[in-house]
Structures are given as structure tokens and as C-alpha cells.
C-alpha positions as CSV (number, residue, x, y, z in Angstrom):
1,X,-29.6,-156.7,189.4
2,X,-29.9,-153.1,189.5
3,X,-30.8,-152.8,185.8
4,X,-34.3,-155.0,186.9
5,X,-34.9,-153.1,189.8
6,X,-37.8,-151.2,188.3
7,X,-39.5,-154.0,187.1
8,X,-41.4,-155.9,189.2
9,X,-40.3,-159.1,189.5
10,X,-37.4,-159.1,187.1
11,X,-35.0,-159.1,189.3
12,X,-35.9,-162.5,190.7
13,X,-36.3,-163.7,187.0
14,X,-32.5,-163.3,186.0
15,X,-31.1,-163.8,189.6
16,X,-29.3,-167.2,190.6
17,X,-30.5,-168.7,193.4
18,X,-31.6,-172.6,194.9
19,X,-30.2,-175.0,196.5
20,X,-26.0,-175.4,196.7
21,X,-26.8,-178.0,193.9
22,X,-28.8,-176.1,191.8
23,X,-26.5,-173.0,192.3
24,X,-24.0,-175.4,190.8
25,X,-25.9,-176.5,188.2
26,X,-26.4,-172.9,187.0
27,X,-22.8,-171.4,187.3
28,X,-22.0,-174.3,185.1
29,X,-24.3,-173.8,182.4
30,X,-23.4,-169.8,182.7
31,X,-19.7,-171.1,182.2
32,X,-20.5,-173.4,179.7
33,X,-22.1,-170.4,177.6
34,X,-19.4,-168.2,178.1
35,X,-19.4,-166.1,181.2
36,X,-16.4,-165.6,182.9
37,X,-17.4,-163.2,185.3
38,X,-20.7,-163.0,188.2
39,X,-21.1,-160.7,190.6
40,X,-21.9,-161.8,193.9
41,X,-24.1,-160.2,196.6
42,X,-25.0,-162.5,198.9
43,X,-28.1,-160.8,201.4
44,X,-28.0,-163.6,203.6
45,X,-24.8,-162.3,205.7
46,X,-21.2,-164.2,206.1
47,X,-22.4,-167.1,207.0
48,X,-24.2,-167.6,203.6
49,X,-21.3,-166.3,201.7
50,X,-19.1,-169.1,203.7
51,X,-21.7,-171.6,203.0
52,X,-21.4,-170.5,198.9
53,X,-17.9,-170.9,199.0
54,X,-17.8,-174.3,201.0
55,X,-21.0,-175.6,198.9
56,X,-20.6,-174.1,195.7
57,X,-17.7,-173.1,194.4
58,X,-15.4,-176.1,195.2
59,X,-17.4,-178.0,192.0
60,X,-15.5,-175.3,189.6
61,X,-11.6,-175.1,191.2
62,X,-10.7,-177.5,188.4
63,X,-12.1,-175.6,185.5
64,X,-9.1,-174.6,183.1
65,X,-8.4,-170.9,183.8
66,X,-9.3,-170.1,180.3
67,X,-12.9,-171.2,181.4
68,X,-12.8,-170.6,185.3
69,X,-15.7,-168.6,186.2
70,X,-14.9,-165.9,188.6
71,X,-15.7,-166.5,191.9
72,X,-18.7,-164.3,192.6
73,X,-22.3,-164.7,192.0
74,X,-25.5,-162.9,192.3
75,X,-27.2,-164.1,194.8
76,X,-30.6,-163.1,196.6
């Protein structure tokens, strides 16, 4: 995020965020190209960071470890 912050708007452009299924949708296509790792920051407090985890996440705990996506995504 941080390397878009200069740039208005970029930020937004290469950030994940939707809807739980759309969050999935992209976390899957991320993992499906590769990435193994996302960093989260979630701006919406602990509730929204529960809500990732109960919503989100759940569609990826059978991945194959070789393919499991790390557990954290960027989120604004």
C-alpha cells in the first residue's frame, strides 16, 4: 500500500476489497497466480478483522500447504 501512497488513487486500484464473496473470489485468483503471502491491515477495527476471518478465510483452510495463502490481506 505504502508504495501507492503518493499517487492519487493508486492505492485503491491495487487494494482488495468488496464483499466477503468477492474478497474470496480475489484471494483465490491471487493464489491461483502464485502469491503465497498478503498483508493484511484491516481499517475497519476487530470486528472487521473477525468478520474477514469468519467470512473469508474459511473458503481457503483446505488449500494444500504448498498453495495455502497466508492468512492476511490488504484490506481498506
Amino acid at each position: 500500500m505504502l508504495a501507492y501512497a503518493d499517487r492519487a488513487g493508486a492505492t485503491e486500484e491495487h487494494a482488495l476489497f468488496g464483499t466477503p464473496e468477492e474478497l474470496r473470489a480475489m484471494v483465490a485468483d491471487l493464489r491461483d497466480a502464485g502469491v503465497r503471502y498478503l498483508l493484511l491491515s484491516i481499517f475497519g477495527g476487530r470486528d472487521q478483522l473477525r468478520r474477514f476471518a469468519r467470512e473469508v478465510m474459511p473458503a481457503f483452510v483446505d488449500t494444500p500447504r504448498s498453495e495455502k495463502p497466508a492468512a492476511s490481506l490488504s484490506v481498506l
